[in-house]
C-alpha positions as CSV (number, residue, x, y, z in Angstrom):
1,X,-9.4,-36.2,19.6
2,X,-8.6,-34.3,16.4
3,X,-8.0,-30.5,15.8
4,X,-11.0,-28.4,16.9
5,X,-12.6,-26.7,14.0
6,X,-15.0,-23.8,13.7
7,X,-17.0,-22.9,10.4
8,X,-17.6,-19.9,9.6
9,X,-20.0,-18.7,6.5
10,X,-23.3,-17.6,5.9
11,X,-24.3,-19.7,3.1
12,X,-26.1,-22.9,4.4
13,X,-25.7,-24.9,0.8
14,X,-22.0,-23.8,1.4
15,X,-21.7,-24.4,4.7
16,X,-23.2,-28.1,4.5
17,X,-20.9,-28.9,1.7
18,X,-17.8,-27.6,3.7
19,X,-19.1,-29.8,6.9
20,X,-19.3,-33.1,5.1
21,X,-16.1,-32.2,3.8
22,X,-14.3,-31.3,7.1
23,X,-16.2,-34.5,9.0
24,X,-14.5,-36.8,6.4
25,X,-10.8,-35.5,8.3
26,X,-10.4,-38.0,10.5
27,X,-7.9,-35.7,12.8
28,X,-10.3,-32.8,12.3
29,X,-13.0,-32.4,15.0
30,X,-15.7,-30.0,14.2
31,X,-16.8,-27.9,17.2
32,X,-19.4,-25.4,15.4
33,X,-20.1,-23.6,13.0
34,X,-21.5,-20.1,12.8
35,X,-22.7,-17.5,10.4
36,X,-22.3,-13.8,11.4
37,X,-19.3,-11.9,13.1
38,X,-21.0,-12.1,16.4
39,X,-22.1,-15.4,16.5
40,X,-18.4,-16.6,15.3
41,X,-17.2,-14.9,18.0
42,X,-19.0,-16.4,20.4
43,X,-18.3,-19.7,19.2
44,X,-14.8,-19.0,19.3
45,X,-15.0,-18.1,22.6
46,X,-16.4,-21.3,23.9
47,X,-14.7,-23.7,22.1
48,X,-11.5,-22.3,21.5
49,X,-10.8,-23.5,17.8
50,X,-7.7,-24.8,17.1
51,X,-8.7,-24.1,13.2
52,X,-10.8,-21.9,11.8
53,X,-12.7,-21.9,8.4
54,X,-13.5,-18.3,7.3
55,X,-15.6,-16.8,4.9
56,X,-14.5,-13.1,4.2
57,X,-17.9,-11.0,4.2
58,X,-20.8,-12.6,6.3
59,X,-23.2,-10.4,8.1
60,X,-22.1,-8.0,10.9
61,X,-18.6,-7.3,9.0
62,X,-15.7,-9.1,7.8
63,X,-13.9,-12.5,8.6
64,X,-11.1,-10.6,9.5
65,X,-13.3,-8.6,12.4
66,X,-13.6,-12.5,13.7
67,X,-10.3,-12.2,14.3
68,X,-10.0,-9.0,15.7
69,X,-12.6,-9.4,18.5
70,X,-12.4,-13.3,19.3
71,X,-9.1,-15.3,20.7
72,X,-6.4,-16.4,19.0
73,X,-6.8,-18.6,15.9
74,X,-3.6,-20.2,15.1
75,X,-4.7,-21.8,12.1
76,X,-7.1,-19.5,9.6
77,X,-8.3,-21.3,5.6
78,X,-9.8,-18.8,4.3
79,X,-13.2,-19.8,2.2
80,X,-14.7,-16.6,-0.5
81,X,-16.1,-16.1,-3.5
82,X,-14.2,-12.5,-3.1
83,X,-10.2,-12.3,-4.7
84,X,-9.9,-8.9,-3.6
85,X,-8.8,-10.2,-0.1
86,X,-6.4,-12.6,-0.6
87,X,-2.9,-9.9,0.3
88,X,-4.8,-9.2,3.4
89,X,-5.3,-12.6,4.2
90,X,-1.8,-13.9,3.8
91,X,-0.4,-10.6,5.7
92,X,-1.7,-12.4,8.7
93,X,-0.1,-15.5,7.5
94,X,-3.3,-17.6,6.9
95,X,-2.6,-21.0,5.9
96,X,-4.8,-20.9,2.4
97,X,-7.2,-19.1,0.7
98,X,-10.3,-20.9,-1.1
99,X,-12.0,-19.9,-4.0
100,X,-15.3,-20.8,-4.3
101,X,-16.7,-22.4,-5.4
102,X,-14.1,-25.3,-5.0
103,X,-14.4,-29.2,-4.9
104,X,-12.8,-32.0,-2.8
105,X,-9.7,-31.6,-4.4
106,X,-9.2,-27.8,-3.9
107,X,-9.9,-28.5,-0.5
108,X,-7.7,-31.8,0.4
109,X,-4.6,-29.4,-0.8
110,X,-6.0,-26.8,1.8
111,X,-5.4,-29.6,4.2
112,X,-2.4,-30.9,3.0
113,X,-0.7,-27.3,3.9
114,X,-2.2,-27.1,7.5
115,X,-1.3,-30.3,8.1
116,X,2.2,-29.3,7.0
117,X,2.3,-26.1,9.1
118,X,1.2,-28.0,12.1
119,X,3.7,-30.6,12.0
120,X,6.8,-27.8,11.8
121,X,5.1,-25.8,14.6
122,X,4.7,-28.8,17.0
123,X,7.6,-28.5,19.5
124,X,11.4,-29.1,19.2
125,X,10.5,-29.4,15.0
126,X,11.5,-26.7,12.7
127,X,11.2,-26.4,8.3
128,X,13.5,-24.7,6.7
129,X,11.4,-25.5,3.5
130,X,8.3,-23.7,5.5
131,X,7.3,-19.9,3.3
132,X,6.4,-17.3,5.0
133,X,4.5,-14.5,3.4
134,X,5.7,-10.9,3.6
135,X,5.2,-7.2,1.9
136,X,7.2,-5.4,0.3
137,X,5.3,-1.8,0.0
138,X,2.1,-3.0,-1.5
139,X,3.0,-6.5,-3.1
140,X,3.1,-9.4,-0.9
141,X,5.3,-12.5,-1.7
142,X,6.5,-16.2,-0.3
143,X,10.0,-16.4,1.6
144,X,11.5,-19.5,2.1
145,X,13.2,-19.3,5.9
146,X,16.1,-21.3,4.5
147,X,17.0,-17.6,2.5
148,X,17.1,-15.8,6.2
149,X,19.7,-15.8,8.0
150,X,18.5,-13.1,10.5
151,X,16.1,-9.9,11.0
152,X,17.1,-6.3,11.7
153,X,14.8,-3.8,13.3
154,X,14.8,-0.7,11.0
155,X,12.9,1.6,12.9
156,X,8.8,1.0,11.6
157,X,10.3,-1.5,9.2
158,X,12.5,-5.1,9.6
159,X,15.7,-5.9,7.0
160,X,15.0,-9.6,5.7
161,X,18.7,-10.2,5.6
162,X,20.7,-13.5,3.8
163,X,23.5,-13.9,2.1
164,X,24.7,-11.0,0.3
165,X,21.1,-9.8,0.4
166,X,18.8,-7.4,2.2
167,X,14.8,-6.5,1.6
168,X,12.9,-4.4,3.8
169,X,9.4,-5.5,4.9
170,X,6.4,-4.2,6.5
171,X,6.9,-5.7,10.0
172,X,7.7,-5.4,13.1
173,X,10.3,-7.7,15.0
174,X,8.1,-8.4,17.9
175,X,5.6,-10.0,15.4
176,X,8.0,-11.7,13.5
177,X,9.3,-12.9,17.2
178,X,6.0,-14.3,18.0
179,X,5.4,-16.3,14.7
180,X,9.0,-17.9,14.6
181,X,10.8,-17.4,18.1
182,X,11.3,-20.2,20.3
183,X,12.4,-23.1,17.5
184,X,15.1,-21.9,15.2
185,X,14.9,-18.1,15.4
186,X,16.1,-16.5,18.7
187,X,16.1,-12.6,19.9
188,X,19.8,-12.0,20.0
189,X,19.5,-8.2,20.9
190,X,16.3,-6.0,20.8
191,X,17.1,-5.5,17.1
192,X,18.0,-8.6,15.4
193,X,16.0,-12.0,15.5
194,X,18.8,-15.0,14.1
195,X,18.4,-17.7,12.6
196,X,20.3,-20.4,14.7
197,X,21.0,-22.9,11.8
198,X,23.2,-20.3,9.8
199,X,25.1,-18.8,12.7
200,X,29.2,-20.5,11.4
201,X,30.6,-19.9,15.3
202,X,30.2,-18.0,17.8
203,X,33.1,-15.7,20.2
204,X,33.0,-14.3,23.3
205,X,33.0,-10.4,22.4
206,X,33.2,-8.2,25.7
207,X,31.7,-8.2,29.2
208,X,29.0,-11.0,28.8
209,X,28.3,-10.6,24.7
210,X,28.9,-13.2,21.9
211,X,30.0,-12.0,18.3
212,X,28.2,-14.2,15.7
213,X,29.8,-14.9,12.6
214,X,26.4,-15.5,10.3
215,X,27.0,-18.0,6.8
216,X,26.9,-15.1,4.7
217,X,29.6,-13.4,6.1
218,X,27.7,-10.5,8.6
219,X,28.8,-10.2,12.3
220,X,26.5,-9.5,14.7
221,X,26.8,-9.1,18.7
222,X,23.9,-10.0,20.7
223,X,22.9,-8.0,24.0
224,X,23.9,-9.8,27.7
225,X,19.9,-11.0,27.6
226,X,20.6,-12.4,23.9
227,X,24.1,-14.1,25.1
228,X,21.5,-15.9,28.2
229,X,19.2,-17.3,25.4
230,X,21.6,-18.5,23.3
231,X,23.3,-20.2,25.6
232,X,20.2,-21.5,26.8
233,X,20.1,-23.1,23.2
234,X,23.4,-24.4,22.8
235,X,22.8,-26.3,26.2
236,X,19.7,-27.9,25.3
């Protein structure tokens, strides 16, 4: 059984075409399609989509109120004749965003990047070479994880911090937690989120802490919670 897959778009000559095109993914499984917030909704509902192909405006609202109102969609490709959408769309990391109209071609690269994402997300796997999009005041750009070395909580902001470098983003750690947590990237204390591959060693630092000694030079100390899940780590 392949990945479940919902379409969602209002356009029945567009629609059909992006069936036929889905069908021919041998390790996708189409589950429905829909065409109107409500009925997406639904459909998410009762099948539970593992991705979800979205067109942007369709009647009753937006794509993006599909995502507000159903379950979680792990996996969103975007499909619009609209540009005007595409920052909001990576904000909430979607894997692509589609053009139309686009062909075959267009599409199998679509597919190419969630079958990418899918692979580092599956359990125990981790890419360094995986982006991930963030914003920076009103511009939004790709980050390559392999230039992180850990997060800071900056009040209603989070420090993107690597070697000899620092940016500020529009984030919250708890978000950034959810999206990267429990592979490579661990809640060391209720500010920072590491990156495990770039910690150099590690030293006991106090009653039940660890001082981490990052590649780029930074020391951090992680809380007594922190100190439990990294040793949780190290022991796996």
């Amino acid at each position: 059984m392949g990945m479940k897959t919902l379409i969602v778009e209002d356009e029945a000559i567009s629609r059909e075409a992006l069936a036929d095109m889905v069908d021919n993914v041998p390790w996708l499984e189409r589950v429905g399609v829909a065409d109107s917030v409500s009925s997406a909704v639904r459909a998410a509902c009762s099948t539970q989509p593992d991705v979800l192909f979205l067109d942007v405006k369709i009647p009753g609202g937006s794509g993006f109120d599909v995502l507000q109102r159903g379950p979680f969609i792990p996996h969103v490709i975007f499909t619009t004749a609209h540009r005007d959408f595409a920052v909001d769309a990576f904000e909430i990391n979607a894997v692509d965003y589609l053009l139309k109209p686009f062909g075959r071609i267009r599409f199998e690269a679509a597919i190419e990047k969630l079958k990418a994402r899918t692979a580092a997300s599956e359990p125990g796997k981790f890419d360094e070479a995986r982006t991930m999009m963030v914003r920076v005041g009103k511009q939004v750009f790709p980050m390559s994880l392999s230039e992180i070395d850990y997060f800071r909580a900056e009040g209603d902001y989070v420090s993107v911090c690597g070697p000899g470098s620092s940016r500020l983003i529009s984030s919250n750690l708890s978000d950034l937690e959810q999206e990267l947590g429990g592979q490579q990237f661990v809640r060391v204390h209720r500010s920072l989120l590491v990156n495990l591959q770039h910690i150099r060693f590690l030293k006991p630092e106090g009653d039940r802490r660890l001082r981490l000694m990052m590649r780029g030079g930074d020391e951090l100390v992680s809380s007594r919670s922190g100190t439990k899940l990294l040793t949780a780590f190290i022991q796996r």
